[in-house]
C-alpha positions as CSV (number, residue, x, y, z in Angstrom):
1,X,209.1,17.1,-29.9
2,X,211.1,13.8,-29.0
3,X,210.8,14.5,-25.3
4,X,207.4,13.3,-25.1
5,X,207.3,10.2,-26.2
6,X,211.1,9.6,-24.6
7,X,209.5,9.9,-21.0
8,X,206.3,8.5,-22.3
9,X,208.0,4.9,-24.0
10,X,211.4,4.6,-23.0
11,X,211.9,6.3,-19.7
12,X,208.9,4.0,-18.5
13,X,210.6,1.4,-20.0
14,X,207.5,0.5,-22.8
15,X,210.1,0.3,-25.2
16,X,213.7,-0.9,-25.2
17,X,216.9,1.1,-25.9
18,X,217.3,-1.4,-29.2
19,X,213.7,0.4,-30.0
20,X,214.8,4.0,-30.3
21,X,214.6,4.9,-33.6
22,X,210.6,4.3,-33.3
23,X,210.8,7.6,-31.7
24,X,210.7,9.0,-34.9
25,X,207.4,7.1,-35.3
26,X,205.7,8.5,-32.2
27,X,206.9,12.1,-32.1
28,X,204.3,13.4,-34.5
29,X,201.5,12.5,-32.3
30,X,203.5,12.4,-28.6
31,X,205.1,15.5,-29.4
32,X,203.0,17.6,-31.3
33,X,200.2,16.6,-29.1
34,X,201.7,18.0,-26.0
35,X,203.2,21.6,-27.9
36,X,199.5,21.8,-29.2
37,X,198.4,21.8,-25.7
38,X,201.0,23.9,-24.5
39,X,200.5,26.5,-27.2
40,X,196.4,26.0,-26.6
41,X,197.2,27.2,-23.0
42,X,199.2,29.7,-23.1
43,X,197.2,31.8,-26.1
44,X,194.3,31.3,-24.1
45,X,195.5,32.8,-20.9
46,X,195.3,29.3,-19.0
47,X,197.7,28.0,-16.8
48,X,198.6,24.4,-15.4
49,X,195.2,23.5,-14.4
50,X,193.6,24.4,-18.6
51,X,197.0,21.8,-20.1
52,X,196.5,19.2,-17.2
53,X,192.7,18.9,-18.6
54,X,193.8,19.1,-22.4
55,X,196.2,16.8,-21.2
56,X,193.6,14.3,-19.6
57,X,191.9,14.7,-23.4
58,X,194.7,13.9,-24.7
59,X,195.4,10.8,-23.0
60,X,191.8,9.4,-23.4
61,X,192.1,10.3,-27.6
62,X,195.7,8.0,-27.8
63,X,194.2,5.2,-25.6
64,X,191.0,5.5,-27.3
65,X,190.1,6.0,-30.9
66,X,193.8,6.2,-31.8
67,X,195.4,2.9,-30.8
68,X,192.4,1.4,-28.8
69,X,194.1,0.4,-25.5
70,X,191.2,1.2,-23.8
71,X,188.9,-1.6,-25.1
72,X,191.7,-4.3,-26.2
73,X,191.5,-7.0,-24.5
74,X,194.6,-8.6,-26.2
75,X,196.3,-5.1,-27.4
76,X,200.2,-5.7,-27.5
77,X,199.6,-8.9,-27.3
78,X,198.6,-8.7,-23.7
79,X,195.9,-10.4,-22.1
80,X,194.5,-7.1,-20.9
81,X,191.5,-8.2,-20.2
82,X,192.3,-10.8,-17.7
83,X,194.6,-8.5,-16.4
84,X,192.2,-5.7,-15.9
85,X,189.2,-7.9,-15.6
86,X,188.4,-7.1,-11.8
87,X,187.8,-3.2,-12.4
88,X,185.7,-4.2,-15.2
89,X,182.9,-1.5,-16.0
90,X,180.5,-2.8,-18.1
91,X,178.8,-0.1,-19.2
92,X,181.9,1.8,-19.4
93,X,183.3,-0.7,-22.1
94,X,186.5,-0.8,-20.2
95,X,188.3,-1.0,-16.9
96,X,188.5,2.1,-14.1
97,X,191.8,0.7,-13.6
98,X,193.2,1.0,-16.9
99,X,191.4,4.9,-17.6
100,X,193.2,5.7,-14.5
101,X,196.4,4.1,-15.2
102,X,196.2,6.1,-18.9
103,X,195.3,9.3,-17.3
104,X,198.2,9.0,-14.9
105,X,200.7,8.1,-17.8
106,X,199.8,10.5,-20.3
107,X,198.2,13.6,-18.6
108,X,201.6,14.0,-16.4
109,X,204.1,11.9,-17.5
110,X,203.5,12.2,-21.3
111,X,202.5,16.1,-21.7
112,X,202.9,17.8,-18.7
113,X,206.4,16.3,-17.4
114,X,208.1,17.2,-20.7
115,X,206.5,20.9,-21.4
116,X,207.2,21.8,-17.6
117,X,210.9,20.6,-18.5
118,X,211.3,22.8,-21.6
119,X,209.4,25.8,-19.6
120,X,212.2,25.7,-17.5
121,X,214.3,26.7,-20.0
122,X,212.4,29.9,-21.3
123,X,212.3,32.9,-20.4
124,X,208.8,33.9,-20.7
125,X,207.4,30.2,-20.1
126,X,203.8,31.9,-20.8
127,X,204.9,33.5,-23.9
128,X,203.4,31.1,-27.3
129,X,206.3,29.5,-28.9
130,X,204.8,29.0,-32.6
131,X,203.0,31.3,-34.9
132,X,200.2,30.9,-36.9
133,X,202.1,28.9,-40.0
134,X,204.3,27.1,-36.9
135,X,200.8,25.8,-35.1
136,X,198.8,25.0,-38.3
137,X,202.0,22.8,-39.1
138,X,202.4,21.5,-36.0
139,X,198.2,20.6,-36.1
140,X,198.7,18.8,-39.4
141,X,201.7,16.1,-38.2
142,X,199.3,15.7,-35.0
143,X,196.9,14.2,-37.2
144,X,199.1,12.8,-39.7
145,X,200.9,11.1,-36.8
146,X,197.9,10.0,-35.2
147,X,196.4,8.2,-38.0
148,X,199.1,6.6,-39.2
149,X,200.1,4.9,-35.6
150,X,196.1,4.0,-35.6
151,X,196.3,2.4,-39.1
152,X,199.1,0.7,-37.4
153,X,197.5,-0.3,-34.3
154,X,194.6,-1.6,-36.6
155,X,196.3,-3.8,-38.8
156,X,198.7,-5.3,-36.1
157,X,195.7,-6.5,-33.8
158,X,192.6,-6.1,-36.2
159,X,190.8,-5.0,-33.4
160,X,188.2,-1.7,-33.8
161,X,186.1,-0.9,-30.7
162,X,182.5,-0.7,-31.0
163,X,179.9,2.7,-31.7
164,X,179.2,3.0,-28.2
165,X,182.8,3.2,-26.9
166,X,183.6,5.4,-29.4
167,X,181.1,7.9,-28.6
168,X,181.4,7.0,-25.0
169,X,185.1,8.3,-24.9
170,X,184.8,11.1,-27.8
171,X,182.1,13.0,-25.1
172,X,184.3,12.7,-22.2
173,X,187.0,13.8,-24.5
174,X,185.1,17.0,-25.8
175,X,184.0,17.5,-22.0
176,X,188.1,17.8,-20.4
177,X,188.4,20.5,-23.2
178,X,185.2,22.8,-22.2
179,X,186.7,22.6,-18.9
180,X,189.9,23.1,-19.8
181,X,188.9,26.4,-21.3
182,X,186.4,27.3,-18.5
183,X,189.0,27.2,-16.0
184,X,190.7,29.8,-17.7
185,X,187.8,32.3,-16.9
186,X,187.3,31.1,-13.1
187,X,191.3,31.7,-11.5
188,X,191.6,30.8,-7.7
189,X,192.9,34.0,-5.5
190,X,195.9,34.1,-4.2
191,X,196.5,32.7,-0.4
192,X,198.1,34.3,2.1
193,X,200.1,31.1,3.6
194,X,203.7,30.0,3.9
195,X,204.8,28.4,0.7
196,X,206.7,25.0,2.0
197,X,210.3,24.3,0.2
198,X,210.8,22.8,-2.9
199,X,212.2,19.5,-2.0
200,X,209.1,19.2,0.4
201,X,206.7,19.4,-2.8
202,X,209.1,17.6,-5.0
203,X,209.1,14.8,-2.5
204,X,205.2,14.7,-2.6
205,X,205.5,14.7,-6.0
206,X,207.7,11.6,-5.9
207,X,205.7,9.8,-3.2
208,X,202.3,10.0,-5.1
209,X,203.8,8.5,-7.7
210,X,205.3,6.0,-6.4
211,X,202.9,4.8,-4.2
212,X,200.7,4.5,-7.1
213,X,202.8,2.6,-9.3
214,X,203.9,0.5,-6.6
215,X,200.5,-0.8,-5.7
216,X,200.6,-3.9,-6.6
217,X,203.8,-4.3,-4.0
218,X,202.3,-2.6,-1.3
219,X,199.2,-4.1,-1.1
220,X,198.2,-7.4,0.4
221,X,197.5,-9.8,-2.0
222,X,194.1,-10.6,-1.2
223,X,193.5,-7.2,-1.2
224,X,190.2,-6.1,-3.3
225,X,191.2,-5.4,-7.0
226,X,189.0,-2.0,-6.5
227,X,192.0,-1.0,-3.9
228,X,194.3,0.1,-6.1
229,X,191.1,2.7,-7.7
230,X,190.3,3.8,-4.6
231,X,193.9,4.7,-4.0
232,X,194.3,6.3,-6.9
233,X,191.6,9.0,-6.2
234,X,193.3,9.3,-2.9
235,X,196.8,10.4,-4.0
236,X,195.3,11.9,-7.1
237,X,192.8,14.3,-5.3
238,X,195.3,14.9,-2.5
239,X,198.5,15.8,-4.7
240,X,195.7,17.7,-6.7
241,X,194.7,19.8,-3.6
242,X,198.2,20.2,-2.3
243,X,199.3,21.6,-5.8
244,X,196.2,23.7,-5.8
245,X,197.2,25.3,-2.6
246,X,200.9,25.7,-3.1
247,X,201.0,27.6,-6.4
248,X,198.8,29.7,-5.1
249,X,201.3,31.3,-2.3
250,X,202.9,34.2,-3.1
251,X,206.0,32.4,-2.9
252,X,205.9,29.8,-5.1
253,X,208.0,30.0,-8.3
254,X,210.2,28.5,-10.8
255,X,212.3,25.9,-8.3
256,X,208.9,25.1,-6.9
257,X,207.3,23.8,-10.2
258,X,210.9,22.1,-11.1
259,X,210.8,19.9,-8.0
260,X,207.1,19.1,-8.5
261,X,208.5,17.7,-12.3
262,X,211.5,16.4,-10.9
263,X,209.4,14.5,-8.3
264,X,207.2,13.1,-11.3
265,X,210.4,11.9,-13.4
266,X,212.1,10.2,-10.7
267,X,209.5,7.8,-10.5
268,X,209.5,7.2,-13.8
269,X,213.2,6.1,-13.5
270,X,213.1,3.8,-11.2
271,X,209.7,2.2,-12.7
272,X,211.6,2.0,-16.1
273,X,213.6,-0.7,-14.3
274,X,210.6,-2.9,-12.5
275,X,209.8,-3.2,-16.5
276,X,213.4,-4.6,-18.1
277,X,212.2,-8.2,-17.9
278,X,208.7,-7.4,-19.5
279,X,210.5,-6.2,-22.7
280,X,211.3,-8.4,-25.9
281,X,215.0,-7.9,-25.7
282,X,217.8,-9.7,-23.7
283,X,217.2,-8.8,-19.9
284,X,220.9,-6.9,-19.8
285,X,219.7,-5.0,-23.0
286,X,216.7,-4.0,-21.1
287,X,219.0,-3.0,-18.1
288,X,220.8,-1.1,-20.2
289,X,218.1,1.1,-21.5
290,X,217.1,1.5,-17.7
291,X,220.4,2.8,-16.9
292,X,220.8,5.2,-20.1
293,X,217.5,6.7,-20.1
294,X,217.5,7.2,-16.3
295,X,220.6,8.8,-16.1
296,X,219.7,11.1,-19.2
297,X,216.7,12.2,-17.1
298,X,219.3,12.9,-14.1
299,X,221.1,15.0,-16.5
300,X,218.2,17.1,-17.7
301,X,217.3,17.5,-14.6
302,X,220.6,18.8,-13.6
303,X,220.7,21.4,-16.1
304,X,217.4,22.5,-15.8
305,X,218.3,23.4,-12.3
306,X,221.4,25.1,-13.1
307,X,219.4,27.2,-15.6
308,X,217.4,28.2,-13.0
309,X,220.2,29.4,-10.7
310,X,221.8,31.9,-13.3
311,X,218.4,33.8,-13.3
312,X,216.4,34.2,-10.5
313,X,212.9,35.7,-11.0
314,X,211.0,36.8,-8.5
315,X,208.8,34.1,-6.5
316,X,205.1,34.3,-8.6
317,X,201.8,32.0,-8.2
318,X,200.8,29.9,-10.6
């Protein structure tokens, strides 16, 4: 429940350390958002690819009707608009940088990153973890959650996007969870093909996200502000393709899909720390945080691996 919205907020480095009680504040909806899609997977048969597209619903419902980031242009007090103004789409109502930097941040930092952690740690990770009583509670803080931190959102910025971008994102929203579930019926056979090691796919995993998130670095800075867009589709579609591939060798397994999410929360860690001077709180406050959060991550990962060494399953797809 509070692992979500710790990668989510405070790993990034969104929030400060001084900030984590909040957490309490953002569970209900970061939380139970991401065992709702886990749960929504795993009863219907689905895999990765059905709660990466729940996921990408997911992050378009926070962004969007919930807390608005989408069509903001001061939300947080941030001039978002001039800061997204070059990817403008007009008829869109928003920027294609900004759907594709909430994608990225919520679809596999937010959701998948934390329920590929806990997985690690079950047994059966396809087995349902709630019941009936368990889900139908879990669906009711969703909401509850959700509307209150939009309430929230509302009365800090009064801000309410119009009809159109409501229904604009509410289609694309119901569309990610057809396909989510149509995925389930249309699995990709197997391949016969060497499965590479895990630290190879864990340090693609790393690299694509870091060489997104670094853009701005990277790239010259006359550079067109559709670059950073066109790069994203590049490293999206190709750790998409890669991923697609791997888990479907014979011999990928558990250590396989821990370096892929091990790849992802490293570059969380360090981009927590490009972020300590953004944050409303002395920089050596913010530093902290960094540190504390980082290392925390470190340690999950560290035990998460060492779970994995005391039983070894056999390699499956997947």
């Amino acid at each position: 429940m509070v692992l979500a919205p710790l990668v989510g907020e405070f790993l990034l480095g969104n929030q400060p350390v001084t900030a984590l009680p909040a957490v309490l504040m953002l569970a209900p909806m970061y939380g139970c958002g991401a065992l709702l899609i886990r749960e929504a997977a795993r009863r219907a048969g689905g895999g990765w690819p059905t709660m990466l597209l729940l996921a990408a619903a997911y992050a378009l419902l926070e962004e969007g009707p919930i807390d608005q980031m989408l069509w903001n242009p001061h939300y947080g007090g941030v001039d978002m608009g001039l800061a997204y103004a070059g990817t403008q789409v007009p008829w869109l109502g928003t920027s294609a940088a900004m759907v594709q930097d909430v994608l990225s941040m919520h679809t596999v930092w937010s959701i998948c990153v934390p329920i590929a952690l806990i997985e690690t740690f079950s047994a059966d990770r396809t087995r349902p973890w709630l019941g009936g009583p368990g889900l139908a509670v879990t669906g009711v803080v969703f909401v509850a959650g959700s509307v209150f931190l939009a309430q929230a959102q509302y009365q800090s910025g009064k801000f309410m996007g119009s009809t159109a971008q409501f229904a604009g994102v509410s289609a694309a929203i119901v569309v990610l969870l057809a396909g989510a579930f149509a995925v389930v019926r249309r699995p990709l056979p197997p391949r016969d093909a060497a499965t590479p090691a895990p630290w190879i796919v864990g340090t693609a995993a790393f690299a694509a996200g870091s060489l997104y998130w670094a853009h701005d670095t990277l790239l010259p800075d006359d550079a067109s502000p559709w670059a950073p867009v066109a790069l994203w589709f590049v490293l999206a579609g190709g750790i998409a393709w890669l991923c697609a591939r791997w888990s479907r060798t014979h011999g990928w397994g558990p250590d396989h899909r821990l370096a892929l999410t091990a790849g992802a929360l490293l570059t969380y860690v360090w981009l927590g720390f490009t972020h300590a001077r953004e944050m409303d709180v002395p920089y050596g406050t913010a530093l902290l945080g960094n540190v504390l959060f980082g290392a925390a991550a470190l340690v999950l990962l560290g035990v998460a691996a060492m779970r994995l060494r005391r039983r070894v399953p056999p390699a499956e797809g997947g």
